[in-house]
DSSP file (Angstrom, degrees, kcal/mol; ACC not computed):
  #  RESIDUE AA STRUCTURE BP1 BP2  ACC     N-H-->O    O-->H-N    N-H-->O    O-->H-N    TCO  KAPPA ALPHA  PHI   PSI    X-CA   Y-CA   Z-CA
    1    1 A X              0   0    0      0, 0.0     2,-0.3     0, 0.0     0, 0.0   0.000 360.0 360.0 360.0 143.4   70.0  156.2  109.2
    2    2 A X        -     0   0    0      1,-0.0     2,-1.1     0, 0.0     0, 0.0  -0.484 360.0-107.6-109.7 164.0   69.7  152.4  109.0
    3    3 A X        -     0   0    0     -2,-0.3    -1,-0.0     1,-0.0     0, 0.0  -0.561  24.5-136.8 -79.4  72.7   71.5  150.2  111.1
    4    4 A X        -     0   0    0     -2,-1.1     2,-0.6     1,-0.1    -1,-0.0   0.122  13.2-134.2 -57.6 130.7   74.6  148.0  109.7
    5    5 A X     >  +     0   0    0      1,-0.2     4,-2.3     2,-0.1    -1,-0.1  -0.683  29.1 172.5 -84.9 122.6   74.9  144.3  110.8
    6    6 A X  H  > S+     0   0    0     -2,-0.6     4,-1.3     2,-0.2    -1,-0.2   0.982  82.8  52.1 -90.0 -50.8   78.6  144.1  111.6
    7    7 A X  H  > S+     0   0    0      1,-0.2     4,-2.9     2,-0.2    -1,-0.2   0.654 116.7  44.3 -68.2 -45.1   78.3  140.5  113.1
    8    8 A X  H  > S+     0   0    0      2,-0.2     4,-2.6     3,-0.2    -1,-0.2   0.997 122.3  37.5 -83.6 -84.9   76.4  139.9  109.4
    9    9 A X  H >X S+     0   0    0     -4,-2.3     3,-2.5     1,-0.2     4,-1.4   0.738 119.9  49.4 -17.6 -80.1   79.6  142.2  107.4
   10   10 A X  H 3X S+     0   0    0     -4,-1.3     4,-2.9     1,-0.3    -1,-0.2   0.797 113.5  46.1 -30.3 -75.0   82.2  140.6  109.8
   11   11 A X  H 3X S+     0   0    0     -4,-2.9     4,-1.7     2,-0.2    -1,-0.3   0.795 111.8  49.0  -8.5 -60.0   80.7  137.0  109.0
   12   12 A X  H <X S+     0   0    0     -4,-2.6     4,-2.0    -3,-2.5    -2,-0.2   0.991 116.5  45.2 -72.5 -61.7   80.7  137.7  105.3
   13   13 A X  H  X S+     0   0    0     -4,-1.4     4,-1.4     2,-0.2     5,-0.4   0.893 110.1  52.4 -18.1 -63.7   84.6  139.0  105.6
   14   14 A X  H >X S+     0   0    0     -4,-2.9     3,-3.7     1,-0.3     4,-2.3   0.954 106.9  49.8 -70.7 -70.7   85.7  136.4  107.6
   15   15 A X  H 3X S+     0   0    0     -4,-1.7     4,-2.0     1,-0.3    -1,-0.3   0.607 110.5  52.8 -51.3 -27.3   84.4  133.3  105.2
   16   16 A X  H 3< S+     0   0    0     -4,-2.0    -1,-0.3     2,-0.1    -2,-0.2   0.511 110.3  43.6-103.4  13.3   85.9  134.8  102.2
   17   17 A X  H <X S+     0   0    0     -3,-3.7     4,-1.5    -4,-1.4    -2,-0.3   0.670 112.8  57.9 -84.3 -52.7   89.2  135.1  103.7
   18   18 A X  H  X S+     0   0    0     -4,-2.3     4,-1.5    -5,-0.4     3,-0.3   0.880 110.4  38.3 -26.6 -61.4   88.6  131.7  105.1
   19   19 A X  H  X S+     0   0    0     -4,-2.0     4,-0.8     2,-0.2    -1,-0.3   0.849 117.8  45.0 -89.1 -10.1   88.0  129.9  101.8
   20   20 A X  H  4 S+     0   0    0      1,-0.2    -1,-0.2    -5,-0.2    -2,-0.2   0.656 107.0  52.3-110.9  31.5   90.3  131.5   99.8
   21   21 A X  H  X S+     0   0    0     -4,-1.5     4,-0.6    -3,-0.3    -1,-0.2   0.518 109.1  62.7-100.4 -28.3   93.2  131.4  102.2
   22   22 A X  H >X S+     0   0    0     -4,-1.5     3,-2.7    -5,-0.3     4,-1.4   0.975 106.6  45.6 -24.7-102.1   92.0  127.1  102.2
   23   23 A X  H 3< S+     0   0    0     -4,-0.8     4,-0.5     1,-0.3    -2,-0.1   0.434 112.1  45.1 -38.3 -29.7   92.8  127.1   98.5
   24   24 A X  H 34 S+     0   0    0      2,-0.2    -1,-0.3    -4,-0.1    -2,-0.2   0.604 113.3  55.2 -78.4 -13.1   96.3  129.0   98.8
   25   25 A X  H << S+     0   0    0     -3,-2.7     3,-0.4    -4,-0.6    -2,-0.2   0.950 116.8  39.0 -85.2 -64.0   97.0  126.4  102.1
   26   26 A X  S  < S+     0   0    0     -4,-1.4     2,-0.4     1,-0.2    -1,-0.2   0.792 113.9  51.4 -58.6 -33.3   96.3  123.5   99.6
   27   27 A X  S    S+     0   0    0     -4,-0.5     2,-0.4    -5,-0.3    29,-0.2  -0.697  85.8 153.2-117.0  81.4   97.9  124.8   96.6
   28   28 A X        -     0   0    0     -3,-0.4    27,-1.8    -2,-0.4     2,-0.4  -0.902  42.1-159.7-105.6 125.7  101.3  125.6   98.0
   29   29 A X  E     +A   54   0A   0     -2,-0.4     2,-0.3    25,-0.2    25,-0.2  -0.666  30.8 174.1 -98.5 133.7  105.2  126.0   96.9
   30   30 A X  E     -A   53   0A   0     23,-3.2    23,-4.2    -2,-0.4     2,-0.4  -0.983  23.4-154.4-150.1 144.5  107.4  125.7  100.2
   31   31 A X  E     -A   52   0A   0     -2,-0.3    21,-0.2    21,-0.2     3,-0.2  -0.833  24.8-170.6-129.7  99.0  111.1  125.5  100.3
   32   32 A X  E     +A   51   0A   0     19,-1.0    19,-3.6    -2,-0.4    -2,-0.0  -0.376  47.9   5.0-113.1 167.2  112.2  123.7  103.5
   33   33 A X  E     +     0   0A   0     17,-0.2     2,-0.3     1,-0.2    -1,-0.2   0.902  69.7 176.1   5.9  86.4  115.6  123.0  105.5
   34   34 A X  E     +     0   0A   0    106,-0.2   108,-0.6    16,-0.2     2,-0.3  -0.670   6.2 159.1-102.3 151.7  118.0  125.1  103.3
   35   35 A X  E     -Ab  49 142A   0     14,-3.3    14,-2.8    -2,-0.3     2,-0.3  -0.973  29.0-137.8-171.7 157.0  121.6  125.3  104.6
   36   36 A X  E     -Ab  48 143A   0    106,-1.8   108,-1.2    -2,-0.3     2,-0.5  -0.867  26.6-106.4-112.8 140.0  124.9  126.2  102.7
   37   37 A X  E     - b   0 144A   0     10,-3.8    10,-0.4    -2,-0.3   108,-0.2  -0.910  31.7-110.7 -97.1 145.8  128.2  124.4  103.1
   38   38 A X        -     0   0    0    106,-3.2   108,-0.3    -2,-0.5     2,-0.2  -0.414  40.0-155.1 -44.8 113.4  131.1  126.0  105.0
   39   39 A X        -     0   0    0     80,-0.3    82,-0.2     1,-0.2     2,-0.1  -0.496  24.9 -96.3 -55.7 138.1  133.8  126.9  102.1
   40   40 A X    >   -     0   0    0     -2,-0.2     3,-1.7     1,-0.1    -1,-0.2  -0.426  59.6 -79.1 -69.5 166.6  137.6  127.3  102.8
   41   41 A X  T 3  S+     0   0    0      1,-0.2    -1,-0.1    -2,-0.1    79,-0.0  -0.394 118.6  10.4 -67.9 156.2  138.5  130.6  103.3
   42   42 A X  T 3  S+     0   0    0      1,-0.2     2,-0.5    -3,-0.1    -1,-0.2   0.422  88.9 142.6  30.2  31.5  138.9  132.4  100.0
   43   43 A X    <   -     0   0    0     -3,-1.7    72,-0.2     1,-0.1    -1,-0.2  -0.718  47.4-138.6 -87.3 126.3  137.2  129.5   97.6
   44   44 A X  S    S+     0   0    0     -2,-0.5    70,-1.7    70,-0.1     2,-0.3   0.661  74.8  51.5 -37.4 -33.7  135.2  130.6   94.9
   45   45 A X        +     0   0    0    117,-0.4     2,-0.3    68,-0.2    68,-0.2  -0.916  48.2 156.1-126.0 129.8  132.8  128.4   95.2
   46   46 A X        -     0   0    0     66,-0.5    66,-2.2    -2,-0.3     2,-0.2  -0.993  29.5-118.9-155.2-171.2  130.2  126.6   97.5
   47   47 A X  E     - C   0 111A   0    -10,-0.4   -10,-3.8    -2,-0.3     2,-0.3  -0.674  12.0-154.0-126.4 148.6  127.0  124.7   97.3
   48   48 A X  E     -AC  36 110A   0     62,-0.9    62,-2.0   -12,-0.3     2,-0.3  -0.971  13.9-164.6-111.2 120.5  123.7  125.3   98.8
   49   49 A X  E     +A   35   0A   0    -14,-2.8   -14,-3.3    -2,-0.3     2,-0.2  -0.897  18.4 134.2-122.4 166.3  121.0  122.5   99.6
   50   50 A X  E     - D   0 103A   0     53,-0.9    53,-1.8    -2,-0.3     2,-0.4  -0.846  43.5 -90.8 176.2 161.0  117.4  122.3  100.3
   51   51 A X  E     -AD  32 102A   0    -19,-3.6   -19,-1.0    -2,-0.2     2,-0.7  -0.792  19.1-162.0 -92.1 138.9  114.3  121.0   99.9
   52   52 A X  E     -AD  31 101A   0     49,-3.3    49,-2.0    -2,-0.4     2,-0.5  -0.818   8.0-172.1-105.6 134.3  111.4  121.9   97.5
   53   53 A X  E     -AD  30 100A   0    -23,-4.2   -23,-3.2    -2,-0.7    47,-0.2  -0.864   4.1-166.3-123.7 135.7  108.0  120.7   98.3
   54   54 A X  E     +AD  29  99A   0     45,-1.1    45,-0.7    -2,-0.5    44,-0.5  -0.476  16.0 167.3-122.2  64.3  105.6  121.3   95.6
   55   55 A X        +     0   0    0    -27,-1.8   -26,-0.2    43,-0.2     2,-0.1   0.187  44.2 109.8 -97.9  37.0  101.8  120.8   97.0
   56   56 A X  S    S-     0   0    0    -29,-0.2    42,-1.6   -28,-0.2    43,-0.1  -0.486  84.7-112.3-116.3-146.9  100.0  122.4   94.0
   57   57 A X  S    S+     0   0    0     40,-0.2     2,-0.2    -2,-0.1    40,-0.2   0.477  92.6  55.2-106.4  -0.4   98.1  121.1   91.5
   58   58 A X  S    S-     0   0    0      1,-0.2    -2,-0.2    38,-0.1    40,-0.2  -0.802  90.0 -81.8 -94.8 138.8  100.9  121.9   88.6
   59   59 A X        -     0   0    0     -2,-0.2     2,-0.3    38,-0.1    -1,-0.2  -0.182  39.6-158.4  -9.7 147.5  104.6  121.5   87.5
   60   60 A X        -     0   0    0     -3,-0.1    35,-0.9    72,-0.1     2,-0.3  -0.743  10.9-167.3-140.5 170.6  106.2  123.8   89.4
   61   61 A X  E     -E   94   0A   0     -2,-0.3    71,-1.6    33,-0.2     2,-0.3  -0.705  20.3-133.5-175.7 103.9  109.8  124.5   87.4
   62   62 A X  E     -EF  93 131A   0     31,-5.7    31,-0.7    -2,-0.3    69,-0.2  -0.535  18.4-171.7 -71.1 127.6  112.8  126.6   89.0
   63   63 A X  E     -     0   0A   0     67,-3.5     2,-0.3     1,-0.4    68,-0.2   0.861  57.3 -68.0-100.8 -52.0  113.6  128.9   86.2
   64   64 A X  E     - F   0 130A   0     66,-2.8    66,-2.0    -3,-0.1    -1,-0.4  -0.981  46.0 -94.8-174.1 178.0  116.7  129.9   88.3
   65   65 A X  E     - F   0 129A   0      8,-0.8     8,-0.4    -2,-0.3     2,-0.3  -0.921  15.6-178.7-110.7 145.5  118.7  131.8   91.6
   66   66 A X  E     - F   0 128A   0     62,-2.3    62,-2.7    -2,-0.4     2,-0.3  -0.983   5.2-167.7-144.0 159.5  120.1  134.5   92.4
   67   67 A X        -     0   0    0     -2,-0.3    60,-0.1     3,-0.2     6,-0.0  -0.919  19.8-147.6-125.8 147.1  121.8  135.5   95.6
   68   68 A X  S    S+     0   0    0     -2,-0.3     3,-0.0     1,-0.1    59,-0.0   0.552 101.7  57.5 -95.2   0.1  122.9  139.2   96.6
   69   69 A X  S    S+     0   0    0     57,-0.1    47,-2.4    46,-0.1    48,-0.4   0.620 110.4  44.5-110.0  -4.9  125.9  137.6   98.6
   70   70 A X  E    S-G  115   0A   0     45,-0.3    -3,-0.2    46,-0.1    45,-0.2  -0.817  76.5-134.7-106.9 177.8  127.4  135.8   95.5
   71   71 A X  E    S+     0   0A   0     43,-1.8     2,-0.2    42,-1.7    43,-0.2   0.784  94.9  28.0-102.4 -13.2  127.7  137.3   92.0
   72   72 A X  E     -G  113   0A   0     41,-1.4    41,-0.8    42,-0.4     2,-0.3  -0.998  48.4-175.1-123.4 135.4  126.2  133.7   90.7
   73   73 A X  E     -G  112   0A   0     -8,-0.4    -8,-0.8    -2,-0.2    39,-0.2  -0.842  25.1-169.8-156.6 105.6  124.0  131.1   91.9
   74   74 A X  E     -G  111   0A   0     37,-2.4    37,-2.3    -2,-0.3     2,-0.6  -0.403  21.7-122.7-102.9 148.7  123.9  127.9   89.1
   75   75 A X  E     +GH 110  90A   0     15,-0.6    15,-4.6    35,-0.2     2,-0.3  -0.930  41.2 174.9 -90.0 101.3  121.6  125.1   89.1
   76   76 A X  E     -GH 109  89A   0     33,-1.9    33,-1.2    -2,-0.6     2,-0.3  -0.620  29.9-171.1-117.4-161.5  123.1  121.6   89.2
   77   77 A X  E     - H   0  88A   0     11,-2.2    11,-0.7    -2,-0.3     2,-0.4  -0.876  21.1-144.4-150.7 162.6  123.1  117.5   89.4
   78   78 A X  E     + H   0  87A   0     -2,-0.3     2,-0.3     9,-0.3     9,-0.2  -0.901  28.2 167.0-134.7 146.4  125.8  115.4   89.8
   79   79 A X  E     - H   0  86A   0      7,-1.8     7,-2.8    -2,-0.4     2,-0.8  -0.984  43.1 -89.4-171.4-153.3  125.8  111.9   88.1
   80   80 A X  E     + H   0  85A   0     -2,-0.3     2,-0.3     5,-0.2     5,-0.2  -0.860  46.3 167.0-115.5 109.0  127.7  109.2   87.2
   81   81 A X  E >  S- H   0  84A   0      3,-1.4     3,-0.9    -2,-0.8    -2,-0.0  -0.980  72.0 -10.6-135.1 100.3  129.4  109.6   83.5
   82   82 A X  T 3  S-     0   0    0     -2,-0.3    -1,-0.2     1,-0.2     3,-0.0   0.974 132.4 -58.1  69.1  61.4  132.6  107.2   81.9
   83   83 A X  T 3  S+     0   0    0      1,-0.1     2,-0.6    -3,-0.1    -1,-0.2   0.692 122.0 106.2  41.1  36.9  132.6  105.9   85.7
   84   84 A X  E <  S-H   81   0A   0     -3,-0.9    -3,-1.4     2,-0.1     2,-0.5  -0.947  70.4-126.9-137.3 108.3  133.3  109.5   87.2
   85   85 A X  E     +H   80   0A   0     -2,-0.6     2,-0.4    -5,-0.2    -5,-0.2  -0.273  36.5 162.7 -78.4 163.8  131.3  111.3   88.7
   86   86 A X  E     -H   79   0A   0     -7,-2.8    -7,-1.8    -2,-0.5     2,-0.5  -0.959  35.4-117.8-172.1 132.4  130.8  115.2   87.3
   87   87 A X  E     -H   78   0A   0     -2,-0.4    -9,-0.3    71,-0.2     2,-0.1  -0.747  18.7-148.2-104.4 147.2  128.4  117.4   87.9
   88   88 A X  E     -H   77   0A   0    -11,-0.7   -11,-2.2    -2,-0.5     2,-0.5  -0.529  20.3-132.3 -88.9 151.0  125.9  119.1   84.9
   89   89 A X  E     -H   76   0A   0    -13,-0.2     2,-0.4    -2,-0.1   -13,-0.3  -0.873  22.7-141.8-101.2 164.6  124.7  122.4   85.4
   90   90 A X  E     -H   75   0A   0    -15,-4.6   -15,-0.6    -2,-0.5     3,-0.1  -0.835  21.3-147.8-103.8 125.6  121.0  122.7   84.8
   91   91 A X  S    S-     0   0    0     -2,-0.4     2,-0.2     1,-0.3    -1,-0.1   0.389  83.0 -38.2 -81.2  15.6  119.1  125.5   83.2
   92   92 A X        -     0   0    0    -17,-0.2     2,-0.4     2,-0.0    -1,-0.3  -0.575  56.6-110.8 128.0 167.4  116.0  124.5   85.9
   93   93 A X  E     -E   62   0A   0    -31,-0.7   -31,-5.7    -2,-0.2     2,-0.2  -0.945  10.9-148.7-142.5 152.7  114.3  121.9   87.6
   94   94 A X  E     -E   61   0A   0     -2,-0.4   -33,-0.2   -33,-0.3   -35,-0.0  -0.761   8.5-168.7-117.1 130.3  111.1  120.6   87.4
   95   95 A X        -     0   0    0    -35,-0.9     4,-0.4    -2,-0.2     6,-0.1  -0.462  31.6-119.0-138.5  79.0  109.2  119.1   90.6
   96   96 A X    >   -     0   0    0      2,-0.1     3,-1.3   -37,-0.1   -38,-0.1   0.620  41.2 -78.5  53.3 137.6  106.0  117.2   89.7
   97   97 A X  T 3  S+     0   0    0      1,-0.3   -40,-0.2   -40,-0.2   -42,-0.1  -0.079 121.8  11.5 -79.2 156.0  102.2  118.4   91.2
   98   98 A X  T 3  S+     0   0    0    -42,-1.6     2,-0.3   -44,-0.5    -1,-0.3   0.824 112.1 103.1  28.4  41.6  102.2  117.1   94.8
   99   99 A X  E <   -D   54   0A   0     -3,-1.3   -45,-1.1   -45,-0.7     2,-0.4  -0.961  59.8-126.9-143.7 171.3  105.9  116.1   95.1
  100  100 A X  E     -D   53   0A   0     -2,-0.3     2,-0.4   -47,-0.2   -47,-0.2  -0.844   7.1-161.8-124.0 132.4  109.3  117.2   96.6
  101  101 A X  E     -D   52   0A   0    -49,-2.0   -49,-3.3    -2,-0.4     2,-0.4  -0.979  20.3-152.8-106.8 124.1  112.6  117.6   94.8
  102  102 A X  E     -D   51   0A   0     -2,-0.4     6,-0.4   -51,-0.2     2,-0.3  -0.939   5.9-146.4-111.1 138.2  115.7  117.6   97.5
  103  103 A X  E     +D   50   0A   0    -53,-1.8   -53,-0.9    -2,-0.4     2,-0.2  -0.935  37.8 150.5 -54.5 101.1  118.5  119.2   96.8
  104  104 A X    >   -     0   0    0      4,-1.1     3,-1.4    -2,-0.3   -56,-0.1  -0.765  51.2 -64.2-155.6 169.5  121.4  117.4   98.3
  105  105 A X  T 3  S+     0   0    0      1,-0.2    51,-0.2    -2,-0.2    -1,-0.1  -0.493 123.1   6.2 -47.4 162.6  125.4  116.2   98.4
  106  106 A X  T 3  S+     0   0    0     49,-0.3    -1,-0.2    -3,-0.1     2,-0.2   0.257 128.8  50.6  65.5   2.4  125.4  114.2   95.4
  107  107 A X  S <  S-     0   0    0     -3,-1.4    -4,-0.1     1,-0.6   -31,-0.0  -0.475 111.9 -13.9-146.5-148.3  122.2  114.6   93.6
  108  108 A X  S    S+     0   0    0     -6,-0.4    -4,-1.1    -2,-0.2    -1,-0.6   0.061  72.9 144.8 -26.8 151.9  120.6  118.5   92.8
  109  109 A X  E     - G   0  76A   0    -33,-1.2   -33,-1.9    -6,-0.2     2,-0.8  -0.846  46.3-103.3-177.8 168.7  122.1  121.0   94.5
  110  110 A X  E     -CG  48  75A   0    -62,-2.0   -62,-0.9    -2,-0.3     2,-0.7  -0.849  22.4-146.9-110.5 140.3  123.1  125.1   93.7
  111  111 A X  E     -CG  47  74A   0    -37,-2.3   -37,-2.4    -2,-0.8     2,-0.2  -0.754  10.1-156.1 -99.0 130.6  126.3  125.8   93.0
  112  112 A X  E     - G   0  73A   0    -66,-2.2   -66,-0.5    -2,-0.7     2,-0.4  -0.676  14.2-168.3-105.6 170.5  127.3  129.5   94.4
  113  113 A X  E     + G   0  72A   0    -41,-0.8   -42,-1.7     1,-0.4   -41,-1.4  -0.968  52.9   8.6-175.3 128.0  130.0  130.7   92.6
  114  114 A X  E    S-     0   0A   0    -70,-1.7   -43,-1.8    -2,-0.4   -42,-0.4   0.923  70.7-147.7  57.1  93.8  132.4  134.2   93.6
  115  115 A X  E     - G   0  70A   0    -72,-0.2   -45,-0.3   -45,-0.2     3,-0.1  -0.451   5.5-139.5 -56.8 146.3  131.2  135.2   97.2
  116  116 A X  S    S+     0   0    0    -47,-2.4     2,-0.2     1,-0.3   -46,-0.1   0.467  86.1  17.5-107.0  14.5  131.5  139.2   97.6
  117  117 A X  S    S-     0   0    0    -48,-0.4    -1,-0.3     0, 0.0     2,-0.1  -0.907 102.7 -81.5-144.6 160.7  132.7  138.9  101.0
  118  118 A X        -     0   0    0     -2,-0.2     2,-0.4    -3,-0.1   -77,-0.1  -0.292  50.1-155.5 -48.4 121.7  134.3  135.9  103.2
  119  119 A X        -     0   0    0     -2,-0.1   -80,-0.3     4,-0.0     2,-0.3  -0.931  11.8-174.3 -82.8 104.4  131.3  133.5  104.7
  120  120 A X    >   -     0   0    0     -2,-0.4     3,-4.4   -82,-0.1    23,-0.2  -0.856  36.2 -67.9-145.6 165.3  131.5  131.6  107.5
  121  121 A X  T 3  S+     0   0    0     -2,-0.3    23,-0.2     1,-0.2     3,-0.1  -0.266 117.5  23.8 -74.4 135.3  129.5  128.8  109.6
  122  122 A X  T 3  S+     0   0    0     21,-0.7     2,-0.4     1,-0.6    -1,-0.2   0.308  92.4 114.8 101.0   6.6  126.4  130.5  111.1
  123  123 A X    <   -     0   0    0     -3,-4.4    20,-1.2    20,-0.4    -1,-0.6  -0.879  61.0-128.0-100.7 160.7  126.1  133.2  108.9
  124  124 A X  E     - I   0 142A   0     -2,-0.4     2,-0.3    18,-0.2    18,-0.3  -0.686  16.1-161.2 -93.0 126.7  123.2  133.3  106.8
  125  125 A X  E     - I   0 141A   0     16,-2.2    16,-1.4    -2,-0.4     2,-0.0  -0.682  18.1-132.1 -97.1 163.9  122.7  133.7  103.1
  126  126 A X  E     - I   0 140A   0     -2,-0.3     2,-0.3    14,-0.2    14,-0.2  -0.330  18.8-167.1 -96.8-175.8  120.0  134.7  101.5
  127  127 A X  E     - I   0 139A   0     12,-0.7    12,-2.1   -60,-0.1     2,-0.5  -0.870   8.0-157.1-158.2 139.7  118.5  132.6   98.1
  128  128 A X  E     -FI  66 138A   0    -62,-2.7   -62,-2.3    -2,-0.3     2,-0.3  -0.939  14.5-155.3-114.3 144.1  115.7  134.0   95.7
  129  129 A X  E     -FI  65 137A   0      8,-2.4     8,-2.4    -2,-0.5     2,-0.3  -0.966   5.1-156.4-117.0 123.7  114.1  131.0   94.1
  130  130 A X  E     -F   64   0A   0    -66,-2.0   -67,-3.5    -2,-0.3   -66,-2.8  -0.983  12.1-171.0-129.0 111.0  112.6  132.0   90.9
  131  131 A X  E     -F   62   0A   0     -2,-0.3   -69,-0.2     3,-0.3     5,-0.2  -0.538  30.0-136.5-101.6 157.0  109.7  129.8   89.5
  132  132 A X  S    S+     0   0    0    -71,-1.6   -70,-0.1    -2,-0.2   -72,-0.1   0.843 103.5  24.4 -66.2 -44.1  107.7  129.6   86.0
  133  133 A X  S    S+     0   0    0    -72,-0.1     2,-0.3     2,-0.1    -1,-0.1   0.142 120.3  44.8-119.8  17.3  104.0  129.1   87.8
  134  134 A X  S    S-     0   0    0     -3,-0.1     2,-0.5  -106,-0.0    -3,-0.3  -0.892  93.7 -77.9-151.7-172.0  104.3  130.6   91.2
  135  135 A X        -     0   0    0     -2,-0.3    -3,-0.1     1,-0.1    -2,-0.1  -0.800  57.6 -98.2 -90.2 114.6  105.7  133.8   93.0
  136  136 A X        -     0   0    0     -2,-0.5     2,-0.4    -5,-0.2    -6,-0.2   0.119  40.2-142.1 -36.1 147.5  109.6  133.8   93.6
  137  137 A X  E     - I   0 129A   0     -8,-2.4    -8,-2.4    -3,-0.1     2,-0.2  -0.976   8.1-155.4-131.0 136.7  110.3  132.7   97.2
  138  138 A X  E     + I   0 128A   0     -2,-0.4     2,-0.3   -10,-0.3   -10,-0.2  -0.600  21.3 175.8-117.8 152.2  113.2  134.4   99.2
  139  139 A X  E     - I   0 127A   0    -12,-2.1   -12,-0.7    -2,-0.2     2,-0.4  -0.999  27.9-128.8-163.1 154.2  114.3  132.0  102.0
  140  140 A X  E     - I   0 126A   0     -2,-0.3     2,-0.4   -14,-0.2  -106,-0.2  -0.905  23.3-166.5-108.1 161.2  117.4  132.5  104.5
  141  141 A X  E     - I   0 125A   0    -16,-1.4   -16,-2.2    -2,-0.4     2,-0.8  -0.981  11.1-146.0-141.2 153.8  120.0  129.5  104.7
  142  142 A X  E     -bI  35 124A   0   -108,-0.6  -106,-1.8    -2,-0.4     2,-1.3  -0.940  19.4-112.3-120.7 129.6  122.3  129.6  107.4
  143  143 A X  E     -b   36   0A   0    -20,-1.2   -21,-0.7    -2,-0.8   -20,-0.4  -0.522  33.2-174.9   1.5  37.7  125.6  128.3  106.9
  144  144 A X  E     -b   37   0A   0     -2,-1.3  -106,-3.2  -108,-1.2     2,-0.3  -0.417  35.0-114.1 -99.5 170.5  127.0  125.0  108.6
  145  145 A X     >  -     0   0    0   -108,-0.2     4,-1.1     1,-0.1    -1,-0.1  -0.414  31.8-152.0 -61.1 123.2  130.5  123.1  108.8
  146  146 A X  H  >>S+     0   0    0   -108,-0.3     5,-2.4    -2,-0.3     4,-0.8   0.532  93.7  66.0 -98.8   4.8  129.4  119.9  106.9
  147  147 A X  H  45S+     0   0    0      3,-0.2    -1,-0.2     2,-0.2     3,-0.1   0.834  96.8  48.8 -74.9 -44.0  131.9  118.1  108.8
  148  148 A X  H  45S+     0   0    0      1,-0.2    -2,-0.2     2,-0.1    -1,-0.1   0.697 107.7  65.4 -95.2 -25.5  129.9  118.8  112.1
  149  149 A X  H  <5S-     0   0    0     -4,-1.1    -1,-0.2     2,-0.1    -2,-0.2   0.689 121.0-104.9 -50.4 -36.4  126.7  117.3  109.8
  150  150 A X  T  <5S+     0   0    0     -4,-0.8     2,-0.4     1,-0.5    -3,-0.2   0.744  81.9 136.4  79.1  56.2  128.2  113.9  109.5
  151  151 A X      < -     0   0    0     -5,-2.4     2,-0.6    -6,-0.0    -1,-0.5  -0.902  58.0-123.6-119.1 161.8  129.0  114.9  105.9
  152  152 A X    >   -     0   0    0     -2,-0.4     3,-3.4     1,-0.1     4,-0.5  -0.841  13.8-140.1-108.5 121.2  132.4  114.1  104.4
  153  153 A X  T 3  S+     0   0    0     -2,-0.6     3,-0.2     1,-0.3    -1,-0.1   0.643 106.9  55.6 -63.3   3.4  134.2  117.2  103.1
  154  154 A X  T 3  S+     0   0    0      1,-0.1    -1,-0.3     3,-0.1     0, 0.0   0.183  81.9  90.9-112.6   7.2  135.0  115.2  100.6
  155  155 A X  S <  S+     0   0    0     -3,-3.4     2,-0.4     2,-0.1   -49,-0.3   0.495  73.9  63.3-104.5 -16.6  131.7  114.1   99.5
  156  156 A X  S    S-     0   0    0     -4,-0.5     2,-0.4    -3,-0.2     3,-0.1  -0.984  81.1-136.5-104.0 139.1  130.7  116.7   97.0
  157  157 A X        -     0   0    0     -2,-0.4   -70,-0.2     1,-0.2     3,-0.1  -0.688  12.7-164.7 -76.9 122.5  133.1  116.5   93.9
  158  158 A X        -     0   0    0     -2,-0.4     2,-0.8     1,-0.2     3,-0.4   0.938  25.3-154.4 -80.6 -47.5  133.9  120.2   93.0
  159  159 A X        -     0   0    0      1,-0.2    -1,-0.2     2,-0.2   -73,-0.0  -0.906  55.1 -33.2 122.4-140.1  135.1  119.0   89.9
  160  160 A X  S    S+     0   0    0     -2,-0.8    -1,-0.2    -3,-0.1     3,-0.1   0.219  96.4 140.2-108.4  11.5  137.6  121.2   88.3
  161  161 A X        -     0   0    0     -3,-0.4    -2,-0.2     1,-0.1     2,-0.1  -0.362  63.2 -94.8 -54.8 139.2  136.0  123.9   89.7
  162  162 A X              0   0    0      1,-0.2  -117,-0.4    -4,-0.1    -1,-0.1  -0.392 360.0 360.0 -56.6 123.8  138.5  127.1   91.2
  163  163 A X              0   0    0   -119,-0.2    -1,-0.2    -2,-0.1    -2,-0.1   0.161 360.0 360.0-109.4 360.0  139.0  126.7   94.9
């Protein structure tokens, strides 16, 4: 019976996890500091921000969201229209090979839309992020008072959106 060299196997194992866990480390989708704002009680609506950091070697292009704690979860921008601002919704966004798109008051952001139960700060919601060139990414976002942020509740325009 012949002898196997584990140290030789082990070796071999180890270096092709090595490099190609190096090549997923480099070419990486990451979706960092997600947080929801705190809605009055029984408003349809509230907004989600985060960042998307895009370090691979493509376009990376959010085809779209879904949440299981709202019945909708829209892509928009806000911009500056007849001197008003009003926000578009977006059928995705696009973030550039080795760059970051934030999501923010006032710029990108997701609009959540009919909660299926009452929300409050410091519970978490969940977000699936669903991309054209990489593996949907599930992320938790917790919930704050934007108030307690140094945000101005007044500082995203809902629009004519239903409160």
């Amino acid at each position: 019976m012949s002898k196997i060299n584990w140290q030789m196997v082990l070796g071999a194992a180890f270096s092709i996890l090595l490099w190609s866990g190096i090549g997923r480390a480099a070419e990486a989708l990451n979706v960092e500091d997600a947080w929801v704002r705190e809605a009055p009680p029984h408003a349809e609506v509230s907004a989600a921000y985060l960042t998307i950091d895009n370090q691979t070697s493509q376009v990376q292009t959010l085809l779209g969201v879904s949440s299981p704690q709202f019945q909708k979860v829209e892509i928009h921008t806000t911009r500056m229209a007849n001197g008003q601002v009003q926000m578009q919704m977006l059928h995705e966004a696009s973030i550039a090979a080795h760059d970051r798109l934030e999501f923010k008051p006032g710029a990108y952001h997701l609009m959540l839309l009919q909660p299926l139960h009452p929300l409050k700060s410091g519970d978490i919601v969940e977000l699936i992020l669903k991309f054209d060139h990489a593996p949907q990414i599930t992320i938790q976002a917790p919930i704050r008072n934007a108030e307690n942020d140094g945000e101005s509740p007044h500082h995203h325009d809902m629009g004519d959106m239903k409160m």
